[in-house]
PyMOL Python script that loads the backbone (N, CA, C, O; Angstrom):
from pymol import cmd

cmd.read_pdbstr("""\
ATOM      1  N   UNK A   1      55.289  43.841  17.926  1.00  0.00           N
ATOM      2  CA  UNK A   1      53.872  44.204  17.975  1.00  0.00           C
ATOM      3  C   UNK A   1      53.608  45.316  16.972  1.00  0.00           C
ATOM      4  O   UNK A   1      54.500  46.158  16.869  1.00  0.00           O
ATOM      5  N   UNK A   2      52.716  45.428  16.352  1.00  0.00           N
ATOM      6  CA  UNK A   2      51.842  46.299  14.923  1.00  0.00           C
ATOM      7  C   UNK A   2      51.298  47.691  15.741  1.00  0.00           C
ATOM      8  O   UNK A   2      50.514  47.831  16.679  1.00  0.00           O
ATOM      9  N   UNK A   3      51.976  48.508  15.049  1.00  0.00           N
ATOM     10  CA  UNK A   3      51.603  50.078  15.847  1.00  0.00           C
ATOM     11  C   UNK A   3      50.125  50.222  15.667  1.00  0.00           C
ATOM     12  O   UNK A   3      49.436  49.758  14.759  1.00  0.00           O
ATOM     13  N   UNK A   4      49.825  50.819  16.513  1.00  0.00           N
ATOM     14  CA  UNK A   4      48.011  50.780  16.411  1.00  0.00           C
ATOM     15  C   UNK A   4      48.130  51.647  15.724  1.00  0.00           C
ATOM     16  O   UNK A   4      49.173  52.224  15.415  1.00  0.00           O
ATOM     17  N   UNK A   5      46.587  51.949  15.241  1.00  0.00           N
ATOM     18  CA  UNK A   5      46.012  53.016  14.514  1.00  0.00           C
ATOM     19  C   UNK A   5      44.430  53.018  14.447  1.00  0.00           C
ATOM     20  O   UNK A   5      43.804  52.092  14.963  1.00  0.00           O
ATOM     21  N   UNK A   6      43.981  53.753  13.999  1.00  0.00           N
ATOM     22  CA  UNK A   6      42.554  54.347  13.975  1.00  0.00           C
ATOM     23  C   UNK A   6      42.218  53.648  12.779  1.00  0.00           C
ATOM     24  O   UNK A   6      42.922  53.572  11.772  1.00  0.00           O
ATOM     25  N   UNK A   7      40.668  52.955  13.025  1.00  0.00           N
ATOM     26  CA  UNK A   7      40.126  52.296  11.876  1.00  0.00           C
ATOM     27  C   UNK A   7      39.259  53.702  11.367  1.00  0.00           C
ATOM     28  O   UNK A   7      38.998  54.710  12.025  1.00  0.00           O
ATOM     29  N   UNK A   8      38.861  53.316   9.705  1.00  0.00           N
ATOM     30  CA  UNK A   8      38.420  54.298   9.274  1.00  0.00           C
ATOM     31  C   UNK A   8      37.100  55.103   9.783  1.00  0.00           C
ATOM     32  O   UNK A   8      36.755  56.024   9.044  1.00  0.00           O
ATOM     33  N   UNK A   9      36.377  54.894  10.862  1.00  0.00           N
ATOM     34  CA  UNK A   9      35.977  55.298  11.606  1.00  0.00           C
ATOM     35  C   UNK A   9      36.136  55.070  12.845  1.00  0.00           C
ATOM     36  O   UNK A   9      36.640  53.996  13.174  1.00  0.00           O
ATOM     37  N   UNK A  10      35.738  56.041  13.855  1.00  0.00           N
ATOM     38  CA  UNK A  10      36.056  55.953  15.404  1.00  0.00           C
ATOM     39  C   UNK A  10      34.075  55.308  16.141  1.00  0.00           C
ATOM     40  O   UNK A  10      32.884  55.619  16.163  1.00  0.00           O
ATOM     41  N   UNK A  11      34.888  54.468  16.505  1.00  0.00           N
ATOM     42  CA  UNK A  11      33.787  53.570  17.247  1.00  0.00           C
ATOM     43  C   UNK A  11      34.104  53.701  19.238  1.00  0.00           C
ATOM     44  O   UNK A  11      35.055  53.915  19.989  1.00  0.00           O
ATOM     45  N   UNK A  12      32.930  53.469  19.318  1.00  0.00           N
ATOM     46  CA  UNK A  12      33.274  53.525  20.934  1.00  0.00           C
ATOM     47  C   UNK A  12      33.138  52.290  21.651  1.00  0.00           C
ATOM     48  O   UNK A  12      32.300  51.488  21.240  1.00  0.00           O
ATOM     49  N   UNK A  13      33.827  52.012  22.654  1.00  0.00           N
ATOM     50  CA  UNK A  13      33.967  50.532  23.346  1.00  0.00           C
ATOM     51  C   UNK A  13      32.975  50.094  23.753  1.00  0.00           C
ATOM     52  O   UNK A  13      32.725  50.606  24.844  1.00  0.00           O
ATOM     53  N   UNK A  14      32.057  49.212  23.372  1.00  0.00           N
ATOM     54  CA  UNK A  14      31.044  48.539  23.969  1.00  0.00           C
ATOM     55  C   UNK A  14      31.154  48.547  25.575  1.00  0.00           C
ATOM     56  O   UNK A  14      30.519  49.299  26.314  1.00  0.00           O
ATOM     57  N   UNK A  15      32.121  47.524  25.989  1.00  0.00           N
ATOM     58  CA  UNK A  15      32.327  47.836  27.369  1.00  0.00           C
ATOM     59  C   UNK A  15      32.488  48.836  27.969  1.00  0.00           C
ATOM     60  O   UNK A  15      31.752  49.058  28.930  1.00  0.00           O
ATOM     61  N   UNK A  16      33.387  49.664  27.644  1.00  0.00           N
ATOM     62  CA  UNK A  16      33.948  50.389  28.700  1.00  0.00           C
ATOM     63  C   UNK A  16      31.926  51.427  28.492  1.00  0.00           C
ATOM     64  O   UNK A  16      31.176  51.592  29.454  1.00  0.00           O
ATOM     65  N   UNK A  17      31.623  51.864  27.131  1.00  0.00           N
ATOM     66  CA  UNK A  17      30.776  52.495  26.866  1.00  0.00           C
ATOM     67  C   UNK A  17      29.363  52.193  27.904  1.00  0.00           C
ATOM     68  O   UNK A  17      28.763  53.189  28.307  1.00  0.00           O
ATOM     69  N   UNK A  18      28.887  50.883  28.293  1.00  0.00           N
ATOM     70  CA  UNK A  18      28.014  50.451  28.937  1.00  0.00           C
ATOM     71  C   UNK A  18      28.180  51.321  30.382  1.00  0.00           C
ATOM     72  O   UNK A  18      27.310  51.980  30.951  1.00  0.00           O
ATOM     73  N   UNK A  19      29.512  51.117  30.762  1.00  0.00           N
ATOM     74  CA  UNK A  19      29.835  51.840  32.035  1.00  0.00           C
ATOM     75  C   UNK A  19      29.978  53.373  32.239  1.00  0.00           C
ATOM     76  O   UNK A  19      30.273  53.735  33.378  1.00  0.00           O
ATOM     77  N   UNK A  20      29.816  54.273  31.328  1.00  0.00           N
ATOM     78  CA  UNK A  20      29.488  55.651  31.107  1.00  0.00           C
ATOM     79  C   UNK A  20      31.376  56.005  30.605  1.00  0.00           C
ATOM     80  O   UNK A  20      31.964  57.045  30.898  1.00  0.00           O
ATOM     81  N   UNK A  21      31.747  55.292  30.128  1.00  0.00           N
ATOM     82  CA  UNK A  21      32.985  55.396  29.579  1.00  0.00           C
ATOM     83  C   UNK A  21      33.311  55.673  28.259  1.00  0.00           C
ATOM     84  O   UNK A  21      33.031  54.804  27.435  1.00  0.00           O
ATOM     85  N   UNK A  22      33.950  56.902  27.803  1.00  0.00           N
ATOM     86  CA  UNK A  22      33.375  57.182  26.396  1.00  0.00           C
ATOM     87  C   UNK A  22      35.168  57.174  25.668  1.00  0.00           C
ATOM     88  O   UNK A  22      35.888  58.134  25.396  1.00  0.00           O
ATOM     89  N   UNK A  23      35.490  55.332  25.500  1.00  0.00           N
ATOM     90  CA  UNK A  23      37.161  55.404  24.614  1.00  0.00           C
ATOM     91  C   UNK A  23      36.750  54.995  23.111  1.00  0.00           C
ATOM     92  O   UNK A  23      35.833  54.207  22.878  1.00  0.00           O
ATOM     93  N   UNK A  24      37.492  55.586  22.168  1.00  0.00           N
ATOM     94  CA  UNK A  24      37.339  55.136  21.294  1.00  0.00           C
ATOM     95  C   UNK A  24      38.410  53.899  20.815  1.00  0.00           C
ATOM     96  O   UNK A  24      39.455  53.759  21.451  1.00  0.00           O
ATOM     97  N   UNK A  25      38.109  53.042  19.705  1.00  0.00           N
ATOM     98  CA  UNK A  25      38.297  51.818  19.528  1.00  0.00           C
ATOM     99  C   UNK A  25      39.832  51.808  18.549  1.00  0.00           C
ATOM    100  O   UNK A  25      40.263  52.841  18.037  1.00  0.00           O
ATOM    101  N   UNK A  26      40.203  51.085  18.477  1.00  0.00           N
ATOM    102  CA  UNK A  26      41.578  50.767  17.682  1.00  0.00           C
ATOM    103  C   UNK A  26      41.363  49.685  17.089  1.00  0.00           C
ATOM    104  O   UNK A  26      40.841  48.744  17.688  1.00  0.00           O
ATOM    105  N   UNK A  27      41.872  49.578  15.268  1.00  0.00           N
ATOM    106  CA  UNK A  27      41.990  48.893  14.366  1.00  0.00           C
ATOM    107  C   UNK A  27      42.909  48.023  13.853  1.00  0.00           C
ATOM    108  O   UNK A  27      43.925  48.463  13.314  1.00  0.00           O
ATOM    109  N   UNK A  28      42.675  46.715  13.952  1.00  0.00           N
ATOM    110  CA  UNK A  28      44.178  46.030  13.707  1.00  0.00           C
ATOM    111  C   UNK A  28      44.021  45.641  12.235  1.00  0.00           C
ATOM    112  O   UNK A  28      42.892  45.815  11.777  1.00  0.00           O
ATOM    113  N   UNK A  29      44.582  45.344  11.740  1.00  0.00           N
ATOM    114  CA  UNK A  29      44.097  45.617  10.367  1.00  0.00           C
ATOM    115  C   UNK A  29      44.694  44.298   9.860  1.00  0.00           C
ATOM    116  O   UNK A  29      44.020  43.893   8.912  1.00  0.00           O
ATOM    117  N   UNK A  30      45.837  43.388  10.186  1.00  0.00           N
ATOM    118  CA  UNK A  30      45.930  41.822   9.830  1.00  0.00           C
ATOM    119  C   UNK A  30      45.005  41.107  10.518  1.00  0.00           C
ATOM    120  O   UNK A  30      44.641  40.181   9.793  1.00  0.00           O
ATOM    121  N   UNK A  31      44.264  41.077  11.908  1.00  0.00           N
ATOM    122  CA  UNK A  31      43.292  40.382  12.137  1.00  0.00           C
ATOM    123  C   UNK A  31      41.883  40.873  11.937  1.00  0.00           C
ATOM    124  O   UNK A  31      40.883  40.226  12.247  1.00  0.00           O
ATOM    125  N   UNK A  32      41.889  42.222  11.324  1.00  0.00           N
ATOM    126  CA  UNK A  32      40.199  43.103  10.802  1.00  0.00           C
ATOM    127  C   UNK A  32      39.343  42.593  11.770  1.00  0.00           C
ATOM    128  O   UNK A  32      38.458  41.755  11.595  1.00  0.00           O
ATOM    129  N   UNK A  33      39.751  43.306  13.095  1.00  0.00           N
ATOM    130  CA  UNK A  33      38.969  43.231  14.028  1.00  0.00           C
ATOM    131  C   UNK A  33      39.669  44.896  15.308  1.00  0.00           C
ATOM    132  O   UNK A  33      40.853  45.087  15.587  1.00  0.00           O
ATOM    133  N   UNK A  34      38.690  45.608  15.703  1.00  0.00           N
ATOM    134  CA  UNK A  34      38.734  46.243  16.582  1.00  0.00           C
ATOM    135  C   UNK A  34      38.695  45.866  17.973  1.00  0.00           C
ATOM    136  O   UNK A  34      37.905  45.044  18.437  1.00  0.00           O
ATOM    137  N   UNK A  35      39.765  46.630  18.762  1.00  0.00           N
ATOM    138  CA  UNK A  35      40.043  46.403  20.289  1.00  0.00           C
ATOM    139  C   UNK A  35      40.398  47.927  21.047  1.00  0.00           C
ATOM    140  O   UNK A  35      40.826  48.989  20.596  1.00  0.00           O
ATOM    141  N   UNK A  36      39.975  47.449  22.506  1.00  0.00           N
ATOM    142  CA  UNK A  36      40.220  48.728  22.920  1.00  0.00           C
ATOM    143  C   UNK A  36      41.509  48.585  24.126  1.00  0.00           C
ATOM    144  O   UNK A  36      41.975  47.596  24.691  1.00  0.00           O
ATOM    145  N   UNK A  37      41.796  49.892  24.209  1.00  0.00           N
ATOM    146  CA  UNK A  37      43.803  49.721  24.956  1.00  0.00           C
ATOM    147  C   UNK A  37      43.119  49.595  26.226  1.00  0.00           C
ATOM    148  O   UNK A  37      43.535  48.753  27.022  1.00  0.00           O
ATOM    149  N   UNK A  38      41.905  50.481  26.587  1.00  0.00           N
ATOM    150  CA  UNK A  38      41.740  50.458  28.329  1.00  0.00           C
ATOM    151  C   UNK A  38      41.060  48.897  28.964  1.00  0.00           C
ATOM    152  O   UNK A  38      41.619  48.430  29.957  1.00  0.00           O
ATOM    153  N   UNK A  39      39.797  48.094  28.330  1.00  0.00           N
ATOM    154  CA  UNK A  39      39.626  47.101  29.126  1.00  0.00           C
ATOM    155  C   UNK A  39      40.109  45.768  28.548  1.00  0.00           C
ATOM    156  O   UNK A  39      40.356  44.784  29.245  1.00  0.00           O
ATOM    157  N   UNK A  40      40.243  45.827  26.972  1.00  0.00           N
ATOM    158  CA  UNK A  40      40.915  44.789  26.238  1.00  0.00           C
ATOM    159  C   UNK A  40      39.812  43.847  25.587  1.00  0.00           C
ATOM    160  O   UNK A  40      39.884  42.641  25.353  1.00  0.00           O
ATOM    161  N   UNK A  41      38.821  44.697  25.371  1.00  0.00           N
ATOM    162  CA  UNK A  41      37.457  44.288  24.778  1.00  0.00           C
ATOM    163  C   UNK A  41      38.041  44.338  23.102  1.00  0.00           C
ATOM    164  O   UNK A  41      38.495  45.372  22.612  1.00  0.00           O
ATOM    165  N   UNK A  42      37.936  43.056  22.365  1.00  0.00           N
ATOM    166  CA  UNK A  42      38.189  42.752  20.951  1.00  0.00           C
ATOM    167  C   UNK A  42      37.112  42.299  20.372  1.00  0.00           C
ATOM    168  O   UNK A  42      36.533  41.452  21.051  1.00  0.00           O
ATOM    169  N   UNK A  43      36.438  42.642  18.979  1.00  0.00           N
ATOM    170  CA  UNK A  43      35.690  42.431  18.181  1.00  0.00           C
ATOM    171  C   UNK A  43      35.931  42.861  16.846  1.00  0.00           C
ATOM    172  O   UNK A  43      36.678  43.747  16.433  1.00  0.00           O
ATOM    173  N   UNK A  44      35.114  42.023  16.196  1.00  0.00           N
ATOM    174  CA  UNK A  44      34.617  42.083  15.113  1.00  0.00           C
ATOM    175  C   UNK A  44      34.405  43.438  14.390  1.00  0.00           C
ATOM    176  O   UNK A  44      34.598  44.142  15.381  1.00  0.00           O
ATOM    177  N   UNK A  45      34.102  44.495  13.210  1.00  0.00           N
ATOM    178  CA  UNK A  45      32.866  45.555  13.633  1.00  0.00           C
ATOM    179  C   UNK A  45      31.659  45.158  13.467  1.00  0.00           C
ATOM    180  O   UNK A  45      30.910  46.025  13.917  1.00  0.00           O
ATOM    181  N   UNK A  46      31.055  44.235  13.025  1.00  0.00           N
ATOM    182  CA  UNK A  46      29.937  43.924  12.867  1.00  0.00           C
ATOM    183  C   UNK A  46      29.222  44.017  14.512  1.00  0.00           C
ATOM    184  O   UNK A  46      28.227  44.607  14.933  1.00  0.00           O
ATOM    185  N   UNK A  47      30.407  43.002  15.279  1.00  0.00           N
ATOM    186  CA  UNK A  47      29.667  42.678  16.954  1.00  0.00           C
ATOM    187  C   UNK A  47      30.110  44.251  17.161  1.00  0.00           C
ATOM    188  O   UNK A  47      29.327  44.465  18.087  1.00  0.00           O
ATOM    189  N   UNK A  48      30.649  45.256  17.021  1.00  0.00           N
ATOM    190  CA  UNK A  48      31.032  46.681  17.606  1.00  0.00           C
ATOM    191  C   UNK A  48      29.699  47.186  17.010  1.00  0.00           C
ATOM    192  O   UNK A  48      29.035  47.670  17.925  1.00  0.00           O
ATOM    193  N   UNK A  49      29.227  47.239  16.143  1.00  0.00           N
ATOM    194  CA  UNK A  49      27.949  47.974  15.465  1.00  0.00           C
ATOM    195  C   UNK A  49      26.965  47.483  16.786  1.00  0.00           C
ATOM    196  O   UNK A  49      26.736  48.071  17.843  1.00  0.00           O
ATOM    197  N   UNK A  50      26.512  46.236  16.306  1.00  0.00           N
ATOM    198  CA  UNK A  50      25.828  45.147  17.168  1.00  0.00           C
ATOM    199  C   UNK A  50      25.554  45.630  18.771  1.00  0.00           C
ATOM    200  O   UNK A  50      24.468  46.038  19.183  1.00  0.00           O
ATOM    201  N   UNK A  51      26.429  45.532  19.342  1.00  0.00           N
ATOM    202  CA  UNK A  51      26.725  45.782  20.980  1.00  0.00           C
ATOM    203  C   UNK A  51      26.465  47.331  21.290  1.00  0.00           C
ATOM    204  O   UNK A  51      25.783  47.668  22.259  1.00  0.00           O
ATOM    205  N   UNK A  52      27.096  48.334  20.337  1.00  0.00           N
ATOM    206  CA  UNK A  52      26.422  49.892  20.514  1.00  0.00           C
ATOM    207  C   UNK A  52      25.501  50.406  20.002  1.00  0.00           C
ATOM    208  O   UNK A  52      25.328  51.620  20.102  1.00  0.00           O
ATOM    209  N   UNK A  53      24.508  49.452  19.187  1.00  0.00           N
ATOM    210  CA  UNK A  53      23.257  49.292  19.250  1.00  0.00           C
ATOM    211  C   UNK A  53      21.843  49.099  20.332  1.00  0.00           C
ATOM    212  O   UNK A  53      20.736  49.617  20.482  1.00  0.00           O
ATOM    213  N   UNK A  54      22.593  48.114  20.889  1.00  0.00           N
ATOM    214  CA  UNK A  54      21.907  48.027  22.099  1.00  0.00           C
ATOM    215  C   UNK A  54      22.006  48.499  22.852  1.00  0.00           C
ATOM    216  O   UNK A  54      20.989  48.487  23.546  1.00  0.00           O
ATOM    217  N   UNK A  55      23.133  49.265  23.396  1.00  0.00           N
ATOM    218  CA  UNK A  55      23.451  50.491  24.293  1.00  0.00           C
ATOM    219  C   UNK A  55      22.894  51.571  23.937  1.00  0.00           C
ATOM    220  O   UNK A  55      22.522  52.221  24.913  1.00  0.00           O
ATOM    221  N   UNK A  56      22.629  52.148  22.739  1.00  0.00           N
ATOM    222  CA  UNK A  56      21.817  53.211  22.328  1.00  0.00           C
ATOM    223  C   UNK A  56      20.289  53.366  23.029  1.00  0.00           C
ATOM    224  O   UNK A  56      19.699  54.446  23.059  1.00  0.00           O
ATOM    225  N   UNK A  57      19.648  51.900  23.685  1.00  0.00           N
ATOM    226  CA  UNK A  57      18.102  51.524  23.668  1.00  0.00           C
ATOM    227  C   UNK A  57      18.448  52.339  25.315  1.00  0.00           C
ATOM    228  O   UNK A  57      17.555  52.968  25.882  1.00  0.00           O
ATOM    229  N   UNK A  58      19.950  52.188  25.958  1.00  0.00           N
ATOM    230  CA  UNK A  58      19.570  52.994  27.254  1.00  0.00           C
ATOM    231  C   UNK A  58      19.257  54.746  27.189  1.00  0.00           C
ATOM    232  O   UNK A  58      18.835  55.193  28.255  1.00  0.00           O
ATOM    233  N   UNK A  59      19.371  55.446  26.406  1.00  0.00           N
ATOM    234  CA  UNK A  59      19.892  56.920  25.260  1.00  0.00           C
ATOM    235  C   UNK A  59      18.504  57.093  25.266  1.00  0.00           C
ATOM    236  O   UNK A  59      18.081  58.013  25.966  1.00  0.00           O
ATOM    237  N   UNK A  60      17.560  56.295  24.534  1.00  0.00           N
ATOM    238  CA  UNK A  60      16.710  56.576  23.662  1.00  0.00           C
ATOM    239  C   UNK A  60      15.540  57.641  24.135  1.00  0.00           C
ATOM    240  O   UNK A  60      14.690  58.005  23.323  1.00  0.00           O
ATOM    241  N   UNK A  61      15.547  58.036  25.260  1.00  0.00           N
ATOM    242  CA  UNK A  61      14.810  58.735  25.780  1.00  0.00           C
ATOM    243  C   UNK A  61      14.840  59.855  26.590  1.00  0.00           C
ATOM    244  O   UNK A  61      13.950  60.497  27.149  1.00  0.00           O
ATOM    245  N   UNK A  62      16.837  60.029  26.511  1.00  0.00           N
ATOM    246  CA  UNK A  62      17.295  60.768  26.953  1.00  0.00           C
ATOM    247  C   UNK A  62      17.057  62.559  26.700  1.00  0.00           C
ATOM    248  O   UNK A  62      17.606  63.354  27.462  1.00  0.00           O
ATOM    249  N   UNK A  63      16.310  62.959  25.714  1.00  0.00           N
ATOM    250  CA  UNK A  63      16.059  64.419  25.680  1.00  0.00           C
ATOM    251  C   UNK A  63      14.882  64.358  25.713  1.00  0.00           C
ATOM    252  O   UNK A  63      14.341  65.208  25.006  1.00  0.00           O
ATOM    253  N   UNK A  64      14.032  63.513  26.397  1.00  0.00           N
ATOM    254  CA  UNK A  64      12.243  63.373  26.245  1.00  0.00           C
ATOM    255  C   UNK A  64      11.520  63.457  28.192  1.00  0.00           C
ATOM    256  O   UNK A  64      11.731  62.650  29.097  1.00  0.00           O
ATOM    257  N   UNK A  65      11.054  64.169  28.208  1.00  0.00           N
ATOM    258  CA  UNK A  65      10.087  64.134  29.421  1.00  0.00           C
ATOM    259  C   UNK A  65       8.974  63.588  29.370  1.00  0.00           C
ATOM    260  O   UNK A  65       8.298  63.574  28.342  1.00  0.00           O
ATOM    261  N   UNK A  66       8.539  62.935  30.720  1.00  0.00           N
ATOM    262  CA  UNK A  66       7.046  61.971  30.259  1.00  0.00           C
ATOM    263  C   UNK A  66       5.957  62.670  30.888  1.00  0.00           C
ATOM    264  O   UNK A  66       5.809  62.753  32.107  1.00  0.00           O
ATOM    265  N   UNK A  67       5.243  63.140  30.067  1.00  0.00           N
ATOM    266  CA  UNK A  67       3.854  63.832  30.763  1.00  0.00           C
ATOM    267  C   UNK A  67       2.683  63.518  31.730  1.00  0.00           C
ATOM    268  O   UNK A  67       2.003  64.093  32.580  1.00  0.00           O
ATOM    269  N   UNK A  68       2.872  61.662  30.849  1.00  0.00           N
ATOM    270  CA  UNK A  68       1.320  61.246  31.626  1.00  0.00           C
ATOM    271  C   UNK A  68       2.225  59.758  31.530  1.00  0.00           C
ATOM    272  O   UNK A  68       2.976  59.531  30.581  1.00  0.00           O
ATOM    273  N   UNK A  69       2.049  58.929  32.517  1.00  0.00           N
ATOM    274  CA  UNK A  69       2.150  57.820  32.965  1.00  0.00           C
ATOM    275  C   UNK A  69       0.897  56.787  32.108  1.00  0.00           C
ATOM    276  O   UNK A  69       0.904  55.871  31.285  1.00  0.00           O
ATOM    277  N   UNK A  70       0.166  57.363  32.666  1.00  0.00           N
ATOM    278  CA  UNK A  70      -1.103  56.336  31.959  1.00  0.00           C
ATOM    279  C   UNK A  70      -1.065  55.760  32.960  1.00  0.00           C
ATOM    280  O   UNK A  70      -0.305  55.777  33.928  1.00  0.00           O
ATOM    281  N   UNK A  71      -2.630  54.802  32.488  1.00  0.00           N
ATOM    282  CA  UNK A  71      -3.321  53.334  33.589  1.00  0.00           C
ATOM    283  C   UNK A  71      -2.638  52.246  33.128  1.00  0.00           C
ATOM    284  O   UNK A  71      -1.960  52.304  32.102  1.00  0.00           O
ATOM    285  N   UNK A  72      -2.746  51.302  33.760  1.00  0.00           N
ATOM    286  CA  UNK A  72      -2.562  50.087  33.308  1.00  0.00           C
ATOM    287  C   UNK A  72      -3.102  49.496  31.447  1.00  0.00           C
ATOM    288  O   UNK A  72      -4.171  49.318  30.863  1.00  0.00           O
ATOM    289  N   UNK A  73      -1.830  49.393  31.153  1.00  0.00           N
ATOM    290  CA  UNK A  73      -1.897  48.586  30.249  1.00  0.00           C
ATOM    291  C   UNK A  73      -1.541  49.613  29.189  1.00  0.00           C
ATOM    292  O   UNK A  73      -0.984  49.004  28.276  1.00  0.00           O
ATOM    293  N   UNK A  74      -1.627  50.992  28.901  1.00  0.00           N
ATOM    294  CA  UNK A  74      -1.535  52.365  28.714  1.00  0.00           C
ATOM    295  C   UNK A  74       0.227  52.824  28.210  1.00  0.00           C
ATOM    296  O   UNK A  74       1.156  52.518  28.957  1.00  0.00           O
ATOM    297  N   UNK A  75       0.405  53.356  27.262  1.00  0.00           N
ATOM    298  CA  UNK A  75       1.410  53.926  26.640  1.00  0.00           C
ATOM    299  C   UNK A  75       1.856  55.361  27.652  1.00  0.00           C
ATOM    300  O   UNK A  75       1.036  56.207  28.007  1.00  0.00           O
ATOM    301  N   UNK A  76       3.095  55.378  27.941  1.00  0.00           N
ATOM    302  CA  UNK A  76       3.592  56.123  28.494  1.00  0.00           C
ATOM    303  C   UNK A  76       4.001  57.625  27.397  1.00  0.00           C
ATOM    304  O   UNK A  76       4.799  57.528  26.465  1.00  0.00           O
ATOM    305  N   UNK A  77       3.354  58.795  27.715  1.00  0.00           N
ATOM    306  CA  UNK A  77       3.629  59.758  26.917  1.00  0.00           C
ATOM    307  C   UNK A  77       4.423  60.744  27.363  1.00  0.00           C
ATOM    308  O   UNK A  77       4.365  61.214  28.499  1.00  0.00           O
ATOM    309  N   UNK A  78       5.440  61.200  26.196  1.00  0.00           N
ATOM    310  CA  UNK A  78       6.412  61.630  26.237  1.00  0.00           C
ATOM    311  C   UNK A  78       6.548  63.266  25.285  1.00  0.00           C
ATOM    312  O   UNK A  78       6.233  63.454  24.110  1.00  0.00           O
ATOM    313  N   UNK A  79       6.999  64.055  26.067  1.00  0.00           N
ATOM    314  CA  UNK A  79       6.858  65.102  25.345  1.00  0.00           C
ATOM    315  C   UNK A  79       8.607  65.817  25.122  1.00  0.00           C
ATOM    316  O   UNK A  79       9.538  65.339  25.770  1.00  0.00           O
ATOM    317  N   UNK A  80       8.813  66.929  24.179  1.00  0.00           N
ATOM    318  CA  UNK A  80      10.522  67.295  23.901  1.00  0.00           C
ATOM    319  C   UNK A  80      10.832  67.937  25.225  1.00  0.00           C
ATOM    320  O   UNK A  80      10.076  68.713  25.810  1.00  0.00           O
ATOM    321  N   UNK A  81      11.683  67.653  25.527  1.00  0.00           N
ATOM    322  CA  UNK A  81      12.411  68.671  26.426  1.00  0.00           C
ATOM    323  C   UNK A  81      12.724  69.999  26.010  1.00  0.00           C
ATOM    324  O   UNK A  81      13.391  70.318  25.025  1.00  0.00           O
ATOM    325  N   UNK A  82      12.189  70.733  26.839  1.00  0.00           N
ATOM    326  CA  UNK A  82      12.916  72.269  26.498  1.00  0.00           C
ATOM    327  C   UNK A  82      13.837  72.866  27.514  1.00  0.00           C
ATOM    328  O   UNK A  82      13.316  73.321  28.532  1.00  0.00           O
ATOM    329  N   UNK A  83      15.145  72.927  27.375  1.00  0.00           N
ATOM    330  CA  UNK A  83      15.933  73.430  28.587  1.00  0.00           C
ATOM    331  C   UNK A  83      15.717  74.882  29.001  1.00  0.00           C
ATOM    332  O   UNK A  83      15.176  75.724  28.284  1.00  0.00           O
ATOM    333  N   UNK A  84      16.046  75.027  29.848  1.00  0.00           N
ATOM    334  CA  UNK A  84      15.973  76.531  30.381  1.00  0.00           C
ATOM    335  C   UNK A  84      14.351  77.040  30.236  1.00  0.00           C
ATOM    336  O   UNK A  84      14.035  78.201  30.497  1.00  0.00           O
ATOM    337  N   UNK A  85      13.759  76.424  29.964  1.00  0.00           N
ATOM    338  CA  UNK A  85      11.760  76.945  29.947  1.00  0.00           C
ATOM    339  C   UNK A  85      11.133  75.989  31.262  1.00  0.00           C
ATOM    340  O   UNK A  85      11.239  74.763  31.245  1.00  0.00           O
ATOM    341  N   UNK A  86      10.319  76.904  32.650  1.00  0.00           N
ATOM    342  CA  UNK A  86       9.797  76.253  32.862  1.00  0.00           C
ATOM    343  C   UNK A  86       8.214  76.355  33.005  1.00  0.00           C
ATOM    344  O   UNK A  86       7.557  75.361  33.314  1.00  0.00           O
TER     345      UNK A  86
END
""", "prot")
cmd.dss("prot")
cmd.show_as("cartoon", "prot")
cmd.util.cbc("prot")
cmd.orient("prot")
């Protein structure tokens, strides 16, 4: 078996990542595809870009507070978080 190693960047596991699991990914470099040692999730990087892309859309609102709800049909508004100010 081919000693692992770190692809030229560190990517994080789609899977394990979905589940609040933060491993980074390992590079095989005769099949140029990334895998991870803890659930055995293998890809591509394209599908690794791909897949922690869409995990980002759960993030996206993570340092934002929402001020006003709105009525129906109505944009939800969102203002910065300020820690420690209340």
């Amino acid at each position: 078996m081919a000693q692992a190693g770190k692809g030229k960047l560190n990517y994080r596991c789609p899977s394990c990542f979905i589940r609040d699991i933060d491993i980074d990914m390992f590079y095989e470099e005769e099949k140029k595809e990334y895998y991870c040692l803890r659930c055995g999730f293998t890809g591509q990087e394209e599908d690794v870009l791909r897949l922690n892309e869409q995990i980002r859309f759960r993030y996206r609102c993570m340092k934002l507070r929402v001020k006003d709800f709105g009525e129906d049909n109505e944009p939800v508004t969102f203002v910065p978080h300020q820690g420690g100010t209340q």
